[in-house]
TILODREN-26756 format. One record per atom (N, C-alpha, C): residue in three letters; x, y, z. Coordinates in pm, whole numbers, plus 50000, padded with zeros to 5 digits. Layout:
REM TILODREN-26756
ALAXYZ ...
This chain:
REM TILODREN-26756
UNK061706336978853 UNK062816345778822 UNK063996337978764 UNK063966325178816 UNK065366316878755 UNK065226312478638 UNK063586311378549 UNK063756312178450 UNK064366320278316 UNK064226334978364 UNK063986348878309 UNK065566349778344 UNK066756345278418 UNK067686346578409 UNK068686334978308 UNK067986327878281 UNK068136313478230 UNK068426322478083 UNK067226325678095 UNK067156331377916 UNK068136342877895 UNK067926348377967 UNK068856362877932 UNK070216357277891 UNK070726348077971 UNK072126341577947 UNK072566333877790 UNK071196329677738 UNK071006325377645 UNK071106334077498 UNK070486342877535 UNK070266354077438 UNK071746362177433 UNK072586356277518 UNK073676369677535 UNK074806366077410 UNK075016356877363 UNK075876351977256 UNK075726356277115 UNK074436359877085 UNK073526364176982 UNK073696373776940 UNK073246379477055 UNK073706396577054 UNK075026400677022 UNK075816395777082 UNK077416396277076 UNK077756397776891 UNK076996383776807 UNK077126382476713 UNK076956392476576 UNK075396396876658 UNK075496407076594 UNK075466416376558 UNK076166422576651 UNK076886435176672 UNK078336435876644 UNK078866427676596 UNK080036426676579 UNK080556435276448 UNK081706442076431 UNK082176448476324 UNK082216438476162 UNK082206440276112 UNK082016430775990 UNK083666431275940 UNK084356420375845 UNK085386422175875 UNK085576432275730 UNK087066434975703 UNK087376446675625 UNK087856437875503 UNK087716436775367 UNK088306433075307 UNK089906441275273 UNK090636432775259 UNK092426437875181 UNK092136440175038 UNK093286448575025 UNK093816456674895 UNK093696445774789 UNK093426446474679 UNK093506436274585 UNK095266432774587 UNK095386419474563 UNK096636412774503 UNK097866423074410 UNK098686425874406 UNK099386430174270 UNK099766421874166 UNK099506425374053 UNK100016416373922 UNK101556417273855 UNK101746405173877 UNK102986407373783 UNK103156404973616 UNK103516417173569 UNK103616417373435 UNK104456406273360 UNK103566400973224 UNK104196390073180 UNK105516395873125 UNK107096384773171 UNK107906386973081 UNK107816388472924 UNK109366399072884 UNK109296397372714 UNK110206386572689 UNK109816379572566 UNK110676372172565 UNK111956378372469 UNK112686369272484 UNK114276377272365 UNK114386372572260 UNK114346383672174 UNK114886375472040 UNK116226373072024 UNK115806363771951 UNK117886349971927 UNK117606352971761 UNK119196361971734 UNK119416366371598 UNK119976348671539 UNK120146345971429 UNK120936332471318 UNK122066339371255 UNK122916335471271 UNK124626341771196 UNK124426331671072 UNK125806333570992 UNK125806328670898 UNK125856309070869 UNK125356305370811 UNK125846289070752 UNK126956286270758 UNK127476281370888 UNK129276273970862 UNK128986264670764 UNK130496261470704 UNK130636254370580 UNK130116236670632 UNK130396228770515 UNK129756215770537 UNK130566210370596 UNK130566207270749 UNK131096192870818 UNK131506203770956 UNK130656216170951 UNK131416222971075 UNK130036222771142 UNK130626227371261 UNK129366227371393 UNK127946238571306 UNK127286233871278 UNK126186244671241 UNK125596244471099 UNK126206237071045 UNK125846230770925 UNK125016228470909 UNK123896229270825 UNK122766227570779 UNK122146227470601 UNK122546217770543 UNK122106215070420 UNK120976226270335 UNK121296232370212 UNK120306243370188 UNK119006233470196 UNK118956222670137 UNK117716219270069 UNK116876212470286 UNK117426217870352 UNK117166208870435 UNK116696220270584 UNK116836231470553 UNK116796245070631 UNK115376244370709 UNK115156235070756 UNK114226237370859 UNK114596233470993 UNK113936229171097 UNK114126223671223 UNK113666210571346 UNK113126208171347 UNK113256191671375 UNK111636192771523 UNK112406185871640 UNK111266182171704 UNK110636189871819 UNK109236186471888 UNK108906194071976 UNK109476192272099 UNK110706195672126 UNK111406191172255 UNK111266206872319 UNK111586204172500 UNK111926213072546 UNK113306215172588 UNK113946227372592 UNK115506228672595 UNK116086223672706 UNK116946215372709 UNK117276209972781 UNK118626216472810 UNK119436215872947 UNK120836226172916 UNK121996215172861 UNK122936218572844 UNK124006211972793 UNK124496201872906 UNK125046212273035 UNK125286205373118 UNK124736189073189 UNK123356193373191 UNK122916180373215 UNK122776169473137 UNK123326170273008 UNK123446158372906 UNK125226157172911 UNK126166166673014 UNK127266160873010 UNK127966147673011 UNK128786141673064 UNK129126128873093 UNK130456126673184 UNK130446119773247 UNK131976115573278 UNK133056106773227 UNK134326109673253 UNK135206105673225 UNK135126087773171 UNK134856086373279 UNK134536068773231 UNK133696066373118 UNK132456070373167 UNK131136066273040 UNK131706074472927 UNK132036086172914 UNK132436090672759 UNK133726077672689 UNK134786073972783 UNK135486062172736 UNK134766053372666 UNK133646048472815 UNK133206037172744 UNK132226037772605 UNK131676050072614 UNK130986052272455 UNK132226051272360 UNK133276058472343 UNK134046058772268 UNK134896047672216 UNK135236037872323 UNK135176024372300 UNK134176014072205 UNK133036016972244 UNK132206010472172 UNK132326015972013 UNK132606032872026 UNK132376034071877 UNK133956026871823 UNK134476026771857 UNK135646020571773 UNK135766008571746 UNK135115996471810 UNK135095986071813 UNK133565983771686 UNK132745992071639 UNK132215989771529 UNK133025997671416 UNK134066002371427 UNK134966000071350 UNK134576015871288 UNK133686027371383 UNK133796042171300 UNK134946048371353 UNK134856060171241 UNK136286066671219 UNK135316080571295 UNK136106087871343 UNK136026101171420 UNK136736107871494 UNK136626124671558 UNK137636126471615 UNK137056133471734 UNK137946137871801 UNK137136143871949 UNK138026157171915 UNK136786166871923 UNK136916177271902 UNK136246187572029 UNK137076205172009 UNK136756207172171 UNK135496208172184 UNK135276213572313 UNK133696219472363 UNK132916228172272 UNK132136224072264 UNK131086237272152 UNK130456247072278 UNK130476256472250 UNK129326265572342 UNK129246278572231 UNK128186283672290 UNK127476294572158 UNK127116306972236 UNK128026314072189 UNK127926331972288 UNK126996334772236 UNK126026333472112 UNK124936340172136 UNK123856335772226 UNK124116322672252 UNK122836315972332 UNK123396304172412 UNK123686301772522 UNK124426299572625 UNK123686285772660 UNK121996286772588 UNK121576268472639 UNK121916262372515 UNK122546265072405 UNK123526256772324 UNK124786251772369 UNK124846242172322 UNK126376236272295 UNK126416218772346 UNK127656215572320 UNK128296199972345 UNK129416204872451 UNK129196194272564 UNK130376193172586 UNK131966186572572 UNK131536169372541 UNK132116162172486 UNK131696155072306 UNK131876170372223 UNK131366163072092 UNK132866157672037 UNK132116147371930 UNK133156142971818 UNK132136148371715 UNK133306143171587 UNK133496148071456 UNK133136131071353 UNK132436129371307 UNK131916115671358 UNK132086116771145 UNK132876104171067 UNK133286105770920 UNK132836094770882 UNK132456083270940 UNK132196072270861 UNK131716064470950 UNK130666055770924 UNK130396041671028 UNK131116030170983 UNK130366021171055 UNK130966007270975 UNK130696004070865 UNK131685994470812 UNK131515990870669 UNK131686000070568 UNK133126010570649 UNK133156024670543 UNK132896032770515 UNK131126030870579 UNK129986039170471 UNK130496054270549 UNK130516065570432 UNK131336079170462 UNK129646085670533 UNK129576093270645 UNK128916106470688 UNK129526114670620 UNK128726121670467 UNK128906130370436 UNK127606142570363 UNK128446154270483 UNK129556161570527 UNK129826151970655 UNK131296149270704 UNK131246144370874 UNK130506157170933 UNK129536145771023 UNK128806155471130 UNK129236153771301 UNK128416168971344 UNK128936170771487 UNK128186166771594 UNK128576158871675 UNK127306155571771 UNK128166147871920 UNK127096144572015 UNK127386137572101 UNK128256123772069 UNK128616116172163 UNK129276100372104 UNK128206093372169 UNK126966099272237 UNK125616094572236 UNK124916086372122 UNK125236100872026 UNK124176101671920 UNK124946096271790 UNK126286098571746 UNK127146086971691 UNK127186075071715 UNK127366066771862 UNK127186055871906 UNK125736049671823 UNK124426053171869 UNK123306049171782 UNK123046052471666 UNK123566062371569 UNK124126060171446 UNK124846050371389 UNK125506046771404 UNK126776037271410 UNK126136023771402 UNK125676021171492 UNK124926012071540 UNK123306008471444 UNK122726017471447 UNK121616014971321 UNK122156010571191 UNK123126018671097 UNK123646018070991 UNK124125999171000 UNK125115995871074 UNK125605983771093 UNK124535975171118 UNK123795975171219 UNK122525964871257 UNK121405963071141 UNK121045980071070 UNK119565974470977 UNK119915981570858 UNK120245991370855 UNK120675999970745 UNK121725988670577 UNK122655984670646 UNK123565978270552 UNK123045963170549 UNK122245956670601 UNK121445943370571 UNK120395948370499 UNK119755961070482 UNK118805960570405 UNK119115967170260 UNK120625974370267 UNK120875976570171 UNK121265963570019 UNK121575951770058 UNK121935940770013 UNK120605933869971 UNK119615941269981 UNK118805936969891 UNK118445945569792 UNK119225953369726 UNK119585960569636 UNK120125957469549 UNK119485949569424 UNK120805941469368 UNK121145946069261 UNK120755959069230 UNK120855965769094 UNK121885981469141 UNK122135978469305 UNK122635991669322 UNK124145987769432 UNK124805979069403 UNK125575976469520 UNK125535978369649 UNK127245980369670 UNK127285981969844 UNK126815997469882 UNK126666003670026 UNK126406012070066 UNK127606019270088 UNK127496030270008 UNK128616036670006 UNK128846050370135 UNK127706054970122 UNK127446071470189 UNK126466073470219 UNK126136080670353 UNK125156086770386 UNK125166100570378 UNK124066107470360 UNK124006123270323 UNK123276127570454 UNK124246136370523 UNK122846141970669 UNK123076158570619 UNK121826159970660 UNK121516176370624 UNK121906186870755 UNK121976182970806 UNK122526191270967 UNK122706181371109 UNK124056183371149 UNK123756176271342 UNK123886185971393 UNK124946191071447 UNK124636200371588 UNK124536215671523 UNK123506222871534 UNK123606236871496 UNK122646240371637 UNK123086258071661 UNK122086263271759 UNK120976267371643 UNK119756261971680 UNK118466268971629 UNK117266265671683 UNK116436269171655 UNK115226267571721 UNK113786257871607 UNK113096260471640 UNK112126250471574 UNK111586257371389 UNK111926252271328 UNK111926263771225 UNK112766276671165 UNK113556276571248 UNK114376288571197 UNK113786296871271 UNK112726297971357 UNK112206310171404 UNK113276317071529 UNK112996327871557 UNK113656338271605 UNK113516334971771 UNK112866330571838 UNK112376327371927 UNK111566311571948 UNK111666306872099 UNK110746295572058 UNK112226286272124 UNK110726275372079 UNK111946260572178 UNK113086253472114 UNK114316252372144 UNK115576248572094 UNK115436230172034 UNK115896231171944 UNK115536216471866 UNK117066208771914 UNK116746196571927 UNK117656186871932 UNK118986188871892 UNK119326197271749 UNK120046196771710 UNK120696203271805 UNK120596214971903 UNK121246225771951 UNK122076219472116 UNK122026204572100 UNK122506198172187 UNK123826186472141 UNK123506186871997 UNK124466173671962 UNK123696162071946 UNK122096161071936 UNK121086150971997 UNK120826143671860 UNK121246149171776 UNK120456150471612 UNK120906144171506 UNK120796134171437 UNK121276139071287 UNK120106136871180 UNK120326144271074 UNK119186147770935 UNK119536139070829 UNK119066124470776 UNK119546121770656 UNK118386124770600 UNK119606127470464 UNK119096128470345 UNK118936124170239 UNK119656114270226 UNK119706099470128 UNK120926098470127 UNK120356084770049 UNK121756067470090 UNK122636067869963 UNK123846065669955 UNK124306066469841 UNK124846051369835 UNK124896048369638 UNK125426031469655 UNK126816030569589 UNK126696018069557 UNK128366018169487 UNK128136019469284 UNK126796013169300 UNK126236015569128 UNK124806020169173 UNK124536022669063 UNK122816032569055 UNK122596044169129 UNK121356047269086 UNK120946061269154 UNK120866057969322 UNK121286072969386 UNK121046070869516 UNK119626072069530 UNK119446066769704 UNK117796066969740 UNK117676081869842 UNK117176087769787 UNK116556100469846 UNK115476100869945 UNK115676105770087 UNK114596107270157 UNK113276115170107 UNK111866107970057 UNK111046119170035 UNK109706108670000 UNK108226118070006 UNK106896107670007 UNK107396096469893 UNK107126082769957 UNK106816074969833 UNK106026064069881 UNK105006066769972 UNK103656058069976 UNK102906054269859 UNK103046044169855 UNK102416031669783 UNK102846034769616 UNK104226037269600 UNK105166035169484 UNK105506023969479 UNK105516013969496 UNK105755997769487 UNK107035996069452 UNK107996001569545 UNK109216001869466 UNK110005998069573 UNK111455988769519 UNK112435985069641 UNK112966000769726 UNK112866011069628 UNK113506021269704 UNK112196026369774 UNK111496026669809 UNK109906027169900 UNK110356017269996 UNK110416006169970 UNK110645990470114 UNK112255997470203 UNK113395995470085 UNK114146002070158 UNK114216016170282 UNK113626022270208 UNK113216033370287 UNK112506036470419 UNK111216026370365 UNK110616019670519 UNK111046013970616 UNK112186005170555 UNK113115992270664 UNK114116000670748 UNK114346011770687 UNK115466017270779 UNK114986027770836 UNK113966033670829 UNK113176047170930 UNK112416032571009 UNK112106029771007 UNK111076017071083 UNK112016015671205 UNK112956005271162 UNK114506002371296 UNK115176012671282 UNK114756026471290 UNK115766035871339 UNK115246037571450 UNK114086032271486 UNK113166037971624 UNK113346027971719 UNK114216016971738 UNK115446006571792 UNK116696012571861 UNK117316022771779 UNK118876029971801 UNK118416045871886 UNK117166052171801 UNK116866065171844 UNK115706063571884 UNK115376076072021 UNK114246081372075 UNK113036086672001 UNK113526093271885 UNK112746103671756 UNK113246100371617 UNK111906096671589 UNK112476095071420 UNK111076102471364 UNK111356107171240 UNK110406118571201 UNK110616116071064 UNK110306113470914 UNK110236118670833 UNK109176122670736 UNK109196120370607 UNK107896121070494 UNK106326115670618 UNK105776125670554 UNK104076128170653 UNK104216125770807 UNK105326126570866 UNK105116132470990 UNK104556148371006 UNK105086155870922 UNK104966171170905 UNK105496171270756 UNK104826191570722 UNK105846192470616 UNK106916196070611 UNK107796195670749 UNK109086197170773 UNK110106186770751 UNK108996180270709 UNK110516166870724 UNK109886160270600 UNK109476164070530 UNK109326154570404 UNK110396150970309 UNK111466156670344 UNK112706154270234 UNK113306146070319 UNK113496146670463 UNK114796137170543 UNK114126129270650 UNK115086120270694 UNK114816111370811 UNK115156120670929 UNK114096127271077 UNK114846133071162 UNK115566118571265 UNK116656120671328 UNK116776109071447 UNK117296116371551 UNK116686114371628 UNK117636120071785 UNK117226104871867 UNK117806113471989 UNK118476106072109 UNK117836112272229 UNK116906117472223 UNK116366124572342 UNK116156115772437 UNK116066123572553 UNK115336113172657 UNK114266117672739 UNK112916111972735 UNK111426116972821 UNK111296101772912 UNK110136108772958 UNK109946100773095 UNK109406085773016 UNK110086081273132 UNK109076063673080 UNK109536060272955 UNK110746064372883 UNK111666058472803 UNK111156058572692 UNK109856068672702 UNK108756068972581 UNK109576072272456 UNK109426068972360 UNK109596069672206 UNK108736073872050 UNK109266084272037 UNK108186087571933 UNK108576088271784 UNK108166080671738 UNK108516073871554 UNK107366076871453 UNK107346085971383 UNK106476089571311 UNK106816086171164 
């Protein structure tokens, strides 16, 4: 008999099992509907040397960045000094002009821009462009360091007189499009040249001139080459067909100090 109770005890867990209610599945999940996104209207072309400026021949938009807000590229009191210091001591001319912000689109603007007219050695920014004293500072700084040593091997075209930039700070997006990710420029991050002007001869124009065997080909190379020294982004001829007429340069900043020079 103590076997036959042995077992029964055994068997009793089993049973339990399965007889048990099975469980109930829940209501499916609810979905949330994808946002719309908004369209961002373009006002008119401010004139040349104002916030928004953008060169006709030059009406496109620059790099694959993501928007970054204004605020967090602000600065303080000190470090904006000490940039501003530095730019004066290479001897550019500029002015500090107020806060930019953009009622149509609120992740635009500068907080501490200048009005940035000439680097060293004279050479005129023209139109003067608008930007950070970030992005002037390494302007400034390229032109003086590689730009005007490589112009001096120009011996049929003098000194360096002018630079031509096609847009710095405008709100826009990648292309002109209506929507979509905010380009460098829409921070102060940016500037667009468009060619070098001298004191004699034709100026040198940003645009393809692979394997033209020409000083204005070397020139051209020497100074998009060490612009990727001063700036984060340099972009021009066969990076895209967006940039085949100009040099892009920004100042961005990604992780790991990475740098991209095309």
């Amino acid at each position: 008999m103590r076997w036959l109770a042995v077992l029964a005890l055994m068997a009793a867990p089993a049973v339990a099992q399965e007889t048990s209610a099975p469980t109930q599945a829940g209501p499916p999940p609810e979905t949330t509907p994808t946002p719309k996104i908004r369209p961002e209207g373009l006002g008119e072309m401010p004139e040349a040397g104002a916030p928004g400026y953008v060169a006709a021949e030059n009406d496109v938009d620059v790099v694959d960045s993501g928007p970054p807000i204004p605020d967090r590229l602000a600065v303080g009191d000190a470090e904006l000094d000490a940039c501003l210091a530095e730019l004066d001591a290479l001897g550019a001319n500029y002015e500090i002009i107020d806060p930019i912000a953009d009622a149509d689109d609120t992740a635009c603007g500068v907080h501490n821009p200048v009005r940035l007219t000439s680097v060293p050695g004279a050479v005129a920014l023209e139109p003067a462009g608008v930007m950070r004293c970030e992005t002037a500072l390494a302007f400034a700084g390229w032109v003086e360091q590689f730009v005007m040593p490589a112009a001096k091997h120009l011996d049929d075209r003098g000194s360096l007189d002018a630079i031509e930039q096609g847009s710095t700070y405008v709100c826009r997006r990648r292309n002109n499009s209506p929507d979509g990710k905010l380009s460098e420029h829409s921070f102060g991050n940016a500037v667009d040249v468009m060619a070098f002007r001298f004191a004699d001869g034709d100026p040198i124009r940003v645009q393809p001139r692979e394997r033209d065997g020409t000083m204005a080909e070397a020139f051209q190379d020497a100074v998009r080459s060490t612009a990727c020294l001063n700036f984060t982004t340099v972009l021009g001829p066969g990076s895209d067909e967006s940039h085949a007429d100009h040099l892009h340069l920004d100042v961005r900043k990604r992780r790991g100090e990475f740098r991209l020079c095309q």
